[in-house]
MDTraj code that builds the backbone (N, CA, C; nanometers):
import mdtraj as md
import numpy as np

residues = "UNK UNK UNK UNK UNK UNK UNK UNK UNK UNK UNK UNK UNK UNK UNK UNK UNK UNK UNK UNK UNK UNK UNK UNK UNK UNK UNK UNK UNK UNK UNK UNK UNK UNK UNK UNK UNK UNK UNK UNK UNK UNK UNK UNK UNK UNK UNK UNK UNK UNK UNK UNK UNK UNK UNK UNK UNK UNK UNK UNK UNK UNK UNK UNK UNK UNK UNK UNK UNK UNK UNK UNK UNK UNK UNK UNK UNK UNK UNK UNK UNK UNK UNK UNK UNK UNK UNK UNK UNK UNK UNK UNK UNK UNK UNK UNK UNK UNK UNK UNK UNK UNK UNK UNK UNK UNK UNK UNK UNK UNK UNK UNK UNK UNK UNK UNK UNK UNK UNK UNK UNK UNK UNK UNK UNK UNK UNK UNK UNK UNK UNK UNK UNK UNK UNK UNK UNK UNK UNK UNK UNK UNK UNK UNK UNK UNK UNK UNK UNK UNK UNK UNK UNK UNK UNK UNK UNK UNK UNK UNK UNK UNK UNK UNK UNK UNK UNK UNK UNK UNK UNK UNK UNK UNK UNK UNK UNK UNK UNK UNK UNK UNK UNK UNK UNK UNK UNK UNK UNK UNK UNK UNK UNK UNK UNK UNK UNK UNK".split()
xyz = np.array([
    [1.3690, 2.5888, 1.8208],
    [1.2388, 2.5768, 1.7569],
    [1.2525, 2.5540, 1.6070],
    [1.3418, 2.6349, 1.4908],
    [1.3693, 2.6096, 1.4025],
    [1.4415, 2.4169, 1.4233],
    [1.4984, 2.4019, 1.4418],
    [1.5579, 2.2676, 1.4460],
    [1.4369, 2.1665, 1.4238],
    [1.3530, 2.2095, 1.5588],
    [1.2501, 2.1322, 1.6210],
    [1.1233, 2.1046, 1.4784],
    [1.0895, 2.2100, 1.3878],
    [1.0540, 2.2697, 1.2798],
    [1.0676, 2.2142, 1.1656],
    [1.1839, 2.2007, 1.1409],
    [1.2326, 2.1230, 1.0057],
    [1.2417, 1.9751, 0.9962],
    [1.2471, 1.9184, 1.1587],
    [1.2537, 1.7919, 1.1781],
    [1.1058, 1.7449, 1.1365],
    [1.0120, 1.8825, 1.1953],
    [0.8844, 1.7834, 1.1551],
    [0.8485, 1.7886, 1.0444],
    [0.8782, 1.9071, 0.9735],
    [0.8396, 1.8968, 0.7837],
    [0.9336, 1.8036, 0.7456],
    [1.0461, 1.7313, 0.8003],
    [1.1065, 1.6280, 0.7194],
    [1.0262, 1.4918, 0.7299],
    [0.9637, 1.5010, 0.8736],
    [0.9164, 1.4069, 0.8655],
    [0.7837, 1.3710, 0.8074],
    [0.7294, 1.5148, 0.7886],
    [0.6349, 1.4937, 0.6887],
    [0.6075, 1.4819, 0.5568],
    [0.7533, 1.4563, 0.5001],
    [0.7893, 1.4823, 0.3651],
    [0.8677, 1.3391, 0.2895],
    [0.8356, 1.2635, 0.4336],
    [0.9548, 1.1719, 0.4325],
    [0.9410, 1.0627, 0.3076],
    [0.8196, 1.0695, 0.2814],
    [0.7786, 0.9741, 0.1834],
    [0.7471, 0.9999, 0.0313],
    [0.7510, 1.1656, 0.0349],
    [0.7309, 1.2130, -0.0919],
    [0.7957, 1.2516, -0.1824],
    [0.7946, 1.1908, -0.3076],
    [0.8801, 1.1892, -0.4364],
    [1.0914, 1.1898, -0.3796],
    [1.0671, 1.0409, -0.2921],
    [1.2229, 0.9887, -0.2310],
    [1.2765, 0.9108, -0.3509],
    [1.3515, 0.9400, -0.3913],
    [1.4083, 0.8348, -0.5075],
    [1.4839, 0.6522, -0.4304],
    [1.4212, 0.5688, -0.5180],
    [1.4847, 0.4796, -0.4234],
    [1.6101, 0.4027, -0.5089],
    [1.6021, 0.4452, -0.6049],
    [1.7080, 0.4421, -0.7199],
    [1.7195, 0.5576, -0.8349],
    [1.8682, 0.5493, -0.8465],
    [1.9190, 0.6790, -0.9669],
    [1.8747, 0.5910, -1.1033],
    [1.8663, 0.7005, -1.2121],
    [1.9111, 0.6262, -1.3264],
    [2.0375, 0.5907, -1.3948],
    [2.0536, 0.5070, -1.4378],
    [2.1396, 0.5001, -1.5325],
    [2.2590, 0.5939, -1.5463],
    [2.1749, 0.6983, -1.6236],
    [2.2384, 0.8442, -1.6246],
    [2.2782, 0.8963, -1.5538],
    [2.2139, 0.9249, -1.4335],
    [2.2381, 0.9662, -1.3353],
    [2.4117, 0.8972, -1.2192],
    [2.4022, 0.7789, -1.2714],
    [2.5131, 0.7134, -1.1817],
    [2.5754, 0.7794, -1.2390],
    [2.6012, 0.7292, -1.3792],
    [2.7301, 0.7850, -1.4623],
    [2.7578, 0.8933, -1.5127],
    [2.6823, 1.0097, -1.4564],
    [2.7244, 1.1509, -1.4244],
    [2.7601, 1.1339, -1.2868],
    [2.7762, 1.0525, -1.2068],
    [2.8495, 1.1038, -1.0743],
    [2.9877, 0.9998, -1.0894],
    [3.0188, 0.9218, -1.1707],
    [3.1359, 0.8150, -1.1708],
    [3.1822, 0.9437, -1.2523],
    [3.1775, 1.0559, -1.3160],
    [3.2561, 1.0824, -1.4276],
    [3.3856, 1.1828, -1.3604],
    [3.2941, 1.2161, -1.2738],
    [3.3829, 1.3475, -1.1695],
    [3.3777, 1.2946, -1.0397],
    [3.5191, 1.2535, -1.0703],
    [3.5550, 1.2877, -0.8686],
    [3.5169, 1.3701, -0.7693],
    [3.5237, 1.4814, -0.8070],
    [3.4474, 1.5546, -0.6555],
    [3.3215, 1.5806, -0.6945],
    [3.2042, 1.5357, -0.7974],
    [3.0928, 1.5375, -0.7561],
    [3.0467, 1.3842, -0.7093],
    [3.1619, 1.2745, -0.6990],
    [3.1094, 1.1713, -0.6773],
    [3.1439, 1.1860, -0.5089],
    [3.2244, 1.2799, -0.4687],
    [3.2750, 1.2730, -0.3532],
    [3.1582, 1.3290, -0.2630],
    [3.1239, 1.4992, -0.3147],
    [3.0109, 1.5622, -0.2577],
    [2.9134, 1.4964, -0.2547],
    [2.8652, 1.4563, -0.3566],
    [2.7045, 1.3069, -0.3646],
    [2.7198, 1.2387, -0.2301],
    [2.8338, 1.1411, -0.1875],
    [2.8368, 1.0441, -0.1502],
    [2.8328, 1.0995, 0.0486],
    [2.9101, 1.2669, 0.0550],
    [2.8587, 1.3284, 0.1659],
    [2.7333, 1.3542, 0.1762],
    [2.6949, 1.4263, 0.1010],
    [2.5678, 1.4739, 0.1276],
    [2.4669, 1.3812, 0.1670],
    [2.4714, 1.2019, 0.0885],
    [2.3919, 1.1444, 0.1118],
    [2.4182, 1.1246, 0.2380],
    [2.5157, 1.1298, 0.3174],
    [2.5844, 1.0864, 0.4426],
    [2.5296, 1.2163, 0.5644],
    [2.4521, 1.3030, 0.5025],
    [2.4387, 1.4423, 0.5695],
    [2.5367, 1.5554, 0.6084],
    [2.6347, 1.5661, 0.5537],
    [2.7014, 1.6609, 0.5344],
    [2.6667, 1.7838, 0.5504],
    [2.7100, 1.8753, 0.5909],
    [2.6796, 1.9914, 0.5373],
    [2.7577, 2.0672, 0.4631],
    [2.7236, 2.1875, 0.3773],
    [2.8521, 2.2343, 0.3072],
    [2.9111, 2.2821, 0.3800],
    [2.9086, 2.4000, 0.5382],
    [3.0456, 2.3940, 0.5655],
    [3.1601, 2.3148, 0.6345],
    [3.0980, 2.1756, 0.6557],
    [3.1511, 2.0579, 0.6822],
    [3.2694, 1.9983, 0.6055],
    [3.2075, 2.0456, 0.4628],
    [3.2854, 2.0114, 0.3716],
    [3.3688, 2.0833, 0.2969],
    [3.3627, 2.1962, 0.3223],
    [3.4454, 2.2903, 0.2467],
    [3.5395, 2.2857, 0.4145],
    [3.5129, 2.2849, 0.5142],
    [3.5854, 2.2461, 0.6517],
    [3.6977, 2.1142, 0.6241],
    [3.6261, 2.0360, 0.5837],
    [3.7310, 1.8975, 0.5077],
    [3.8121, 1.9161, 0.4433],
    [3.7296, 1.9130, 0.3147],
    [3.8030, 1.8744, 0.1600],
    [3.8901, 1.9634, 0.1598],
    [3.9399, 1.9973, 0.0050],
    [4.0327, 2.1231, -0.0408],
    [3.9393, 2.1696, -0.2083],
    [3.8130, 2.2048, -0.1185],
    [3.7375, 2.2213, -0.2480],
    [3.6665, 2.3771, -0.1675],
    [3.6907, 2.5023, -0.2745],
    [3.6772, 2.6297, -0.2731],
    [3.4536, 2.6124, -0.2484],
    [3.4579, 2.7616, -0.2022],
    [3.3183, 2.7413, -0.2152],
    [3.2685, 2.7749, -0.2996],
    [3.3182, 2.8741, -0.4157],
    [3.2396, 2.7889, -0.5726],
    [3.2166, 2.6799, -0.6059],
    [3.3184, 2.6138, -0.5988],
    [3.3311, 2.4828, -0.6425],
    [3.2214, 2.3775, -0.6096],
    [3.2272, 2.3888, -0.4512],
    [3.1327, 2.3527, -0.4042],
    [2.9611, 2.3616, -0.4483],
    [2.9674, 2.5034, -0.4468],
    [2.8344, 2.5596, -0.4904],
    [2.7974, 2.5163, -0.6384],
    [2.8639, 2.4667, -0.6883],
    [2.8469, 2.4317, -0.8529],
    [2.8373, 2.3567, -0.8747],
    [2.9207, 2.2348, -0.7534],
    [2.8788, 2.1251, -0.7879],
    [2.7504, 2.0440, -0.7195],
    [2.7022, 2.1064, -0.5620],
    [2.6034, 2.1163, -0.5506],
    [2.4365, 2.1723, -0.6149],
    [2.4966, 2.2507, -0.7203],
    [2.4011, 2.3083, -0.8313],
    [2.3411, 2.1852, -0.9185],
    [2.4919, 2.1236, -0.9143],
    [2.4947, 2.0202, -1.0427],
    [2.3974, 1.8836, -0.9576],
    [2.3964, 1.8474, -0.8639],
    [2.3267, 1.7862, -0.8088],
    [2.1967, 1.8174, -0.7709],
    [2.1749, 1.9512, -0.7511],
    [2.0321, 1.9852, -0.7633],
    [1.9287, 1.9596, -0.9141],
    [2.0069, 1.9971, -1.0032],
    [1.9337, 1.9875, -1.1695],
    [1.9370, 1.8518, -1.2054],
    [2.0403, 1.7339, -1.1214],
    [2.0213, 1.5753, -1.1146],
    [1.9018, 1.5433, -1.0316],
    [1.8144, 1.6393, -0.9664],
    [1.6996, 1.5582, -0.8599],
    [1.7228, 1.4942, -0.7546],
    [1.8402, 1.5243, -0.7586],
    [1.9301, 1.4142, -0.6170],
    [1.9027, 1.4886, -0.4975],
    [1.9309, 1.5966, -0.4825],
    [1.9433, 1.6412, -0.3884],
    [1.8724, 1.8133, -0.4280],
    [1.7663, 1.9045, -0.3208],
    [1.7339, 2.0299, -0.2813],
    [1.8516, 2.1447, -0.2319],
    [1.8801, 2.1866, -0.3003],
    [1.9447, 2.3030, -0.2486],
    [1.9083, 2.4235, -0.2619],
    [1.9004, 2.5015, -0.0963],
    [1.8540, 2.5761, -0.0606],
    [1.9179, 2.6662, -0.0196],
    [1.8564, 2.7973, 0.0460],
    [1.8828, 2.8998, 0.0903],
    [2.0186, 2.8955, 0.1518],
    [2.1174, 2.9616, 0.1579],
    [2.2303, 2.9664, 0.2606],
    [2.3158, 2.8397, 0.2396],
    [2.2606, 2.7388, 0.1390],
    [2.3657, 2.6488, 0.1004],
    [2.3084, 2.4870, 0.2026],
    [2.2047, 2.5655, 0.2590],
    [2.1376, 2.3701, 0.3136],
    [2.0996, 2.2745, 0.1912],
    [2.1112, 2.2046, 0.2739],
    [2.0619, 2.0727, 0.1762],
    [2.0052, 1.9742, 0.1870],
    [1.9106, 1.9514, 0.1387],
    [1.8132, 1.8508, 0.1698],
    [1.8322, 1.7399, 0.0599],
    [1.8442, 1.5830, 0.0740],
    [1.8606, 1.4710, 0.0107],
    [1.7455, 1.4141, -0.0223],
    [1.7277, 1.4101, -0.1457],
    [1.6077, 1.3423, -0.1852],
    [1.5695, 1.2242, -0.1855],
    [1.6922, 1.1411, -0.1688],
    [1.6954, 0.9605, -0.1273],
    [1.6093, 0.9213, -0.0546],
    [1.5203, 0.8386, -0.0585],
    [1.4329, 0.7739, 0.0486],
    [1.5186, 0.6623, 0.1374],
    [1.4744, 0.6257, 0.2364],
    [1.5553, 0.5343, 0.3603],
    [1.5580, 0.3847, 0.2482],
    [1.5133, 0.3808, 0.1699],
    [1.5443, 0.2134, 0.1397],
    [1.6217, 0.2210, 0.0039],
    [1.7098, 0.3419, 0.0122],
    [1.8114, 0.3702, -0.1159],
    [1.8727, 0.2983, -0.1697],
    [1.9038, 0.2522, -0.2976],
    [2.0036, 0.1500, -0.3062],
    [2.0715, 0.1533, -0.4535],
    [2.1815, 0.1092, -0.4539],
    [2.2738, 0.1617, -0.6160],
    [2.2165, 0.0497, -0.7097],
    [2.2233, 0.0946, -0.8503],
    [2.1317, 0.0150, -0.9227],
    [2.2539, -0.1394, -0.9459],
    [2.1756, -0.2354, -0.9337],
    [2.2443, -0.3520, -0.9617],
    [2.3271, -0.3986, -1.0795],
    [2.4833, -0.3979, -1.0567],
    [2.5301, -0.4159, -1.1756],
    [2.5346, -0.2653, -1.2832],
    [2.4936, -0.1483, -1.2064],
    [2.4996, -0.0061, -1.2623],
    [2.6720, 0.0409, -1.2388],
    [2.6524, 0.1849, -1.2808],
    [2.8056, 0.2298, -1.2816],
    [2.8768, 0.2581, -1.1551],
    [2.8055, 0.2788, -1.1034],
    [2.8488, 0.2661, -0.9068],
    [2.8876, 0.1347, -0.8651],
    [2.8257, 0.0639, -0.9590],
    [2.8700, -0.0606, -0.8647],
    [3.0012, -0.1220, -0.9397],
    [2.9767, -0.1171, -1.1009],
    [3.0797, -0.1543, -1.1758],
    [3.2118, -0.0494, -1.1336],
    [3.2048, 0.0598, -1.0747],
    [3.3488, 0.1587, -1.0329],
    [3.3928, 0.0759, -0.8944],
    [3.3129, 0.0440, -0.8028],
    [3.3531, -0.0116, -0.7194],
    [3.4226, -0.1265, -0.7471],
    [3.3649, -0.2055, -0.8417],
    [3.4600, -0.4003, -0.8401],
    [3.5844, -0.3317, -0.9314],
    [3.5892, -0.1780, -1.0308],
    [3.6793, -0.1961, -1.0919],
    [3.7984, -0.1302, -0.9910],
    [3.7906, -0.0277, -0.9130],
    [3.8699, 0.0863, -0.8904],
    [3.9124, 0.0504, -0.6883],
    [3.7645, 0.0374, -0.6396],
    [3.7568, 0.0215, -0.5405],
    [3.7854, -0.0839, -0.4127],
    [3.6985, -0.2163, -0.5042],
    [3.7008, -0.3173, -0.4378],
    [3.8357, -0.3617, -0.3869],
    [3.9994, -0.4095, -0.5166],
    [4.1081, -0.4529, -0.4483],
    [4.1420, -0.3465, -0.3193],
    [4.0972, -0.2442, -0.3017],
    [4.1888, -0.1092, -0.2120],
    [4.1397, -0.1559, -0.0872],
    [3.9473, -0.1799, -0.0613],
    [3.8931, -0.1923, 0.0528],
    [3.9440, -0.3300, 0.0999],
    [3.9817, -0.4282, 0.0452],
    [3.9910, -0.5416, 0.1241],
    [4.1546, -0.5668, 0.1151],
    [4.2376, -0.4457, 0.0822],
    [4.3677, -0.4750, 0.1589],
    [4.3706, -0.4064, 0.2478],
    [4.3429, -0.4843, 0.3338],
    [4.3441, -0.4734, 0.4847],
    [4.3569, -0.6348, 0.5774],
    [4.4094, -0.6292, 0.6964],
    [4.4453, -0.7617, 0.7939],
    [4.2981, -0.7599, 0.8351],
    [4.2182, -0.6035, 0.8776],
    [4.0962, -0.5804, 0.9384],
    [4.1172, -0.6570, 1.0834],
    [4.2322, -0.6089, 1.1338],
    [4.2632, -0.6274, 1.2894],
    [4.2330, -0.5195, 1.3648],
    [4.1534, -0.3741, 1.3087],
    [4.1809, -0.2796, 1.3834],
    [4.0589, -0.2934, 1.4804],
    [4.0637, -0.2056, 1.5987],
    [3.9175, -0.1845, 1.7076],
    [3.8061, -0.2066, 1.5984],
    [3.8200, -0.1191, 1.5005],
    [3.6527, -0.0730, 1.4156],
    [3.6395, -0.1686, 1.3141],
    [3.7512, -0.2396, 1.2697],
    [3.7185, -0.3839, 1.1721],
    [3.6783, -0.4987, 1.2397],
    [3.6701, -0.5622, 1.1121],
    [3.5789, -0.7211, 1.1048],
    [3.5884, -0.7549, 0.9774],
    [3.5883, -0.8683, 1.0288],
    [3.6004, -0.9244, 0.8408],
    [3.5691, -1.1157, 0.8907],
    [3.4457, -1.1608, 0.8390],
    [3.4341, -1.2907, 0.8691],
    [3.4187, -1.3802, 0.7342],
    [3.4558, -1.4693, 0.7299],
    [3.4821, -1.6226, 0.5666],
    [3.3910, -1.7123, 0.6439],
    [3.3278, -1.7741, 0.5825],
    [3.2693, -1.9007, 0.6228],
    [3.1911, -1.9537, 0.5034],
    [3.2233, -2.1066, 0.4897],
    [3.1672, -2.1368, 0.3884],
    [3.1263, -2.3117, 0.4187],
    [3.0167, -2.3643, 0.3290],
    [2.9844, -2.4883, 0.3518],
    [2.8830, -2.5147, 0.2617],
    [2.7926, -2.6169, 0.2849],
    [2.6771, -2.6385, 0.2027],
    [2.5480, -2.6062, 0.2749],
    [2.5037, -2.5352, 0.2031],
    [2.3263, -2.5000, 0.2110],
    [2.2659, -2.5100, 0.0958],
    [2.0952, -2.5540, 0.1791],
    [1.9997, -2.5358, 0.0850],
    [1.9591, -2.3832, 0.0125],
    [1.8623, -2.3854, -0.0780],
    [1.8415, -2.2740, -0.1566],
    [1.7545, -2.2372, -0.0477],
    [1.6601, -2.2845, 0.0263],
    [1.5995, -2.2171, 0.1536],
    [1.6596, -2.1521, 0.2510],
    [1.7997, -2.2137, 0.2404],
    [1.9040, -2.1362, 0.4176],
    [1.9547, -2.0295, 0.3198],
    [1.9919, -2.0009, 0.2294],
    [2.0471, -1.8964, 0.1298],
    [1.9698, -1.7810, 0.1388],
    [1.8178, -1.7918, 0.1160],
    [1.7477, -1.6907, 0.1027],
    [1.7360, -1.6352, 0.2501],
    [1.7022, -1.7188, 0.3604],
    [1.7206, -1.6830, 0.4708],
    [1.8204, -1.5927, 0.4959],
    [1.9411, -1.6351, 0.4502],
    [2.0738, -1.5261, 0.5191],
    [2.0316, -1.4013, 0.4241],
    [1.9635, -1.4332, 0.3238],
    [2.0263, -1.3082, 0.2575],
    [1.9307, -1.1902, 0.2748],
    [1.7697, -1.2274, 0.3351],
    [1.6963, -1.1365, 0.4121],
    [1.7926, -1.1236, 0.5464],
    [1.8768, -1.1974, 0.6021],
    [1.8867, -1.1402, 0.7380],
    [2.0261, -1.0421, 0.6731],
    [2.0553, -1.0405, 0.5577],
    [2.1816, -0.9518, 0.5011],
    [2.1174, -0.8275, 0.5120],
    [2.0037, -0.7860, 0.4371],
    [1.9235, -0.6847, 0.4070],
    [1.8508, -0.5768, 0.4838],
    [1.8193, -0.6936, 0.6253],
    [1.7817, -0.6464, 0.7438],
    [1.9246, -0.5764, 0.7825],
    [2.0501, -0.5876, 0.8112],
    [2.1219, -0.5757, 0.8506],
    [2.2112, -0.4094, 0.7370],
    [2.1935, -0.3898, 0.6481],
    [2.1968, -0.3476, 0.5285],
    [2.1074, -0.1618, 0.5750],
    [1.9618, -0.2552, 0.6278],
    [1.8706, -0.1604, 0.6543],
    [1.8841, -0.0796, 0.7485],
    [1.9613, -0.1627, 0.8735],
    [1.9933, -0.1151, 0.9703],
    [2.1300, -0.0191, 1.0081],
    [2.1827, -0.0171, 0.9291],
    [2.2764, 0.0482, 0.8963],
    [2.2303, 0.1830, 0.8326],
    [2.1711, 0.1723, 0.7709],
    [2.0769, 0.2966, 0.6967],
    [2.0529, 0.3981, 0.7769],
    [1.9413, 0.3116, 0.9163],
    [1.8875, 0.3864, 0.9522],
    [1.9531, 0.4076, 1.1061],
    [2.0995, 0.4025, 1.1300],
    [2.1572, 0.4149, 1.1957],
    [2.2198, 0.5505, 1.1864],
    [2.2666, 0.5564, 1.0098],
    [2.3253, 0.7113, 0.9628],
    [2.2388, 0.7927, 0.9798],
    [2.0612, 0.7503, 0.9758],
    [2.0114, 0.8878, 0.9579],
    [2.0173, 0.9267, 1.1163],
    [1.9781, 0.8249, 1.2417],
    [2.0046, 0.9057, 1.3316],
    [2.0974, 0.9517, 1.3965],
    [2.2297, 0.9006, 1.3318],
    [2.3085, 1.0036, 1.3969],
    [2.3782, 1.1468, 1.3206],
    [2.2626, 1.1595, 1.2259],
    [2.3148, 1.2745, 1.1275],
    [2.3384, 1.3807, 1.1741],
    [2.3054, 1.4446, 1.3138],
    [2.2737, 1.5413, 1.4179],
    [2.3824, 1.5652, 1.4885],
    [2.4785, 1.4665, 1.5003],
    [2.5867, 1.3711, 1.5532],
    [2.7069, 1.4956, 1.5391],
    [2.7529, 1.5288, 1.6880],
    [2.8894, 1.6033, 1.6139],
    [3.0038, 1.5055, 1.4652],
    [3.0723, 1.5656, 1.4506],
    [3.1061, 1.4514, 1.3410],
    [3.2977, 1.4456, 1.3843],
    [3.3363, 1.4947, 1.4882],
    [3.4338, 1.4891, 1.5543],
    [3.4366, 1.3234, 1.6552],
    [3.2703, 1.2888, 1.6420],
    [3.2564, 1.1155, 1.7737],
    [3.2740, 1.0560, 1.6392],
    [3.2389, 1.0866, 1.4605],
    [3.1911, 0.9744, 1.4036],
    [3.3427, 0.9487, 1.2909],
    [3.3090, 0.8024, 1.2194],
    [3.4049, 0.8054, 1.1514],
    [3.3469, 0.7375, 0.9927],
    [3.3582, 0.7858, 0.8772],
    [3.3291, 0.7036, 0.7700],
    [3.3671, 0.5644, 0.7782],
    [3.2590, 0.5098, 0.7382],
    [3.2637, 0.3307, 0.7398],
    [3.1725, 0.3049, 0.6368],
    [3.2373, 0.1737, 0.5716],
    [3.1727, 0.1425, 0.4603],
    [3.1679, -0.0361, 0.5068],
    [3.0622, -0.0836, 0.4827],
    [3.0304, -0.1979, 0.5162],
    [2.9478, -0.2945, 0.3970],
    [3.0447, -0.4287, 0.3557],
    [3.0419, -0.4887, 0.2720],
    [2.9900, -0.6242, 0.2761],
    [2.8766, -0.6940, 0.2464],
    [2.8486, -0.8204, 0.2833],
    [2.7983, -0.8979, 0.1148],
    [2.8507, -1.0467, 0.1524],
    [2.8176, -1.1299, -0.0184],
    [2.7953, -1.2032, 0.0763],
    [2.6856, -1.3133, -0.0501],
    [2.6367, -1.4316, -0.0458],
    [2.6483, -1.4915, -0.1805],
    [2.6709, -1.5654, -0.1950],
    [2.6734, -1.6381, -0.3498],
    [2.7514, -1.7771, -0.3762],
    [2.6385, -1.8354, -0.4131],
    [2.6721, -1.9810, -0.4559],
    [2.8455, -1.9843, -0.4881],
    [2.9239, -2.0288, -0.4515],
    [3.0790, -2.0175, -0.5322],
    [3.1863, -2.1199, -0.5011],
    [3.3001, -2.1372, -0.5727],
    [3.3841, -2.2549, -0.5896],
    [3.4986, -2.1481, -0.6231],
    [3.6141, -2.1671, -0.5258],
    [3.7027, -2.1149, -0.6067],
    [3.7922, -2.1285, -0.7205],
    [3.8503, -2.0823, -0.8216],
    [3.8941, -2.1156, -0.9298],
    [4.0031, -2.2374, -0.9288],
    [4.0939, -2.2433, -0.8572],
    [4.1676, -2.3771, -0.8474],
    [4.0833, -2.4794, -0.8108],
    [3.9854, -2.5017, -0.7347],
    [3.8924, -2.5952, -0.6810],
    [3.8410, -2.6808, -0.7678],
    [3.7802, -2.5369, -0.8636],
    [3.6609, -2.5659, -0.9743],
    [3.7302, -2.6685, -1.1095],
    [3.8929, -2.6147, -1.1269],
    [3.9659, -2.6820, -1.2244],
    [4.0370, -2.7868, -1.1775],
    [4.0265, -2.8690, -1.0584],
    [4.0281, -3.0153, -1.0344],
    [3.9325, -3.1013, -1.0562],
    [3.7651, -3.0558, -1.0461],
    [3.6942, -3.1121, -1.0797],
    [3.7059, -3.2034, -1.2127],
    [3.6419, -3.3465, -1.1773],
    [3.6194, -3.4290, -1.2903],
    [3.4947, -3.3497, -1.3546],
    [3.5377, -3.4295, -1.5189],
    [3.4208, -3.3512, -1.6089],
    [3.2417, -3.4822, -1.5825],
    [3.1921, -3.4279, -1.5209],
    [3.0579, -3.4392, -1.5208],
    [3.0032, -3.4707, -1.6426],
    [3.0384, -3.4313, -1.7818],
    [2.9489, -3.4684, -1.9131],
    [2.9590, -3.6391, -1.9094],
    [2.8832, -3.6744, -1.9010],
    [2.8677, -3.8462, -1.9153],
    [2.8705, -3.8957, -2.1089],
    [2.9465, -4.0355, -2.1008],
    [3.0146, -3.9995, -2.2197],
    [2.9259, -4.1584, -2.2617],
    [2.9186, -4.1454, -2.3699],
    [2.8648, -4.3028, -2.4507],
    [2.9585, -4.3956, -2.4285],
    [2.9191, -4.5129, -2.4347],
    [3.0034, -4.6813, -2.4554],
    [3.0904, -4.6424, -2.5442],
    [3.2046, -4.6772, -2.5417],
    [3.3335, -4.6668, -2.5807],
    [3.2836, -4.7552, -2.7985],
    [3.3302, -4.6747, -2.8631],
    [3.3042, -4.7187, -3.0010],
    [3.3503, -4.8369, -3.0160],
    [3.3335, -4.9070, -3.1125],
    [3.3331, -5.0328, -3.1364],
    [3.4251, -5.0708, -3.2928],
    [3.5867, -5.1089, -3.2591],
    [3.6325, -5.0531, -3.4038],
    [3.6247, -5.1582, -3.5393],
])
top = md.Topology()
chain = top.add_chain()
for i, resn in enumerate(residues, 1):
    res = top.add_residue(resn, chain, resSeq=i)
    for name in ("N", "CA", "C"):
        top.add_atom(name, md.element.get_by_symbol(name[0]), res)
traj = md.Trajectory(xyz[None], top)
């Protein structure tokens, strides 16, 4: 009944004061520390703390402090007995070109894509050609849809023993592009005047 309980005040709550972006500030207080960027990135994942003090090699002060520290960020409710409630709304997203994203292309990005991505749980697809600016926008709503769906895949299996599940991080681009050797064969395009006259 409690279970049954909280599901429905979540769901009645589901829409109120959800952040759908951090600030600024806010990123780059979680890029600064490793294990509060680590705890953030569970919790948004539904974690619980003794999930994670079950994991990591992080004491339960530690924990508790740095979950503190995320409570006085607005990020996240922490409550009684150490629950936690995420303040993120379902259409969450890291600010564009913010410090989350700039840690990722600096720290992150070469690590995730060395990989063959031959395993059962990978994928990894290239394809490239010419499209219009109409087929572009197309893929890139059906990116978003796909983006979304993923979202709302974590929340339902947040319930999920976490012994069936496995962290996955899933990466998709679109963007006009030429690769750099390509681009420096190109002839120069500037069109030049009638040759001077000496």
């Amino acid at each position: 009944m409690d279970l049954e309980i909280a599901d429905l005040v979540e769901l009645a709550h589901q829409a109120e004061n959800r952040i759908t972006e951090l600030t600024e500030e806010q990123e780059r207080e979680l890029v600064s520390d490793p294990k509060v960027l680590l705890v953030a990135a569970l919790v948004f994942n539904y974690w619980s703390a003794a999930k994670i003090l079950e994991t990591y090699r992080l004491t339960e002060p530690e924990l508790v402090k740095t979950l503190t520290r995320l409570d006085k960020m607005r990020i996240i409710d922490l409550m009684h007995g150490n629950r936690i409630k995420v303040r993120l709304a379902r259409n969450f997203r890291w600010r564009k070109a913010g410090p989350i994203q700039r840690s990722f292309e600096e720290r992150l990005q070469k690590e995730f894509f060395e990989s063959a991505f031959l395993g059962n749980d990978e994928l990894r697809v290239f394809v490239s050609g010419r499209l219009s600016r109409r087929s572009i926008a197309l893929l890139q709503a059906h990116i978003r849809k796909i983006a979304d769906e993923f979202d709302s895949l974590v929340a339902e299996e947040r319930h999920l023993n976490h012994e069936t599940q496995t962290g996955t991080s899933l990466v998709m681009a679109i963007r006009p592009w030429e690769p750099n050797q390509f681009a420096a064969l190109r002839r120069d395009k500037i069109k030049t005047g009638p040759p001077r006259r000496s």
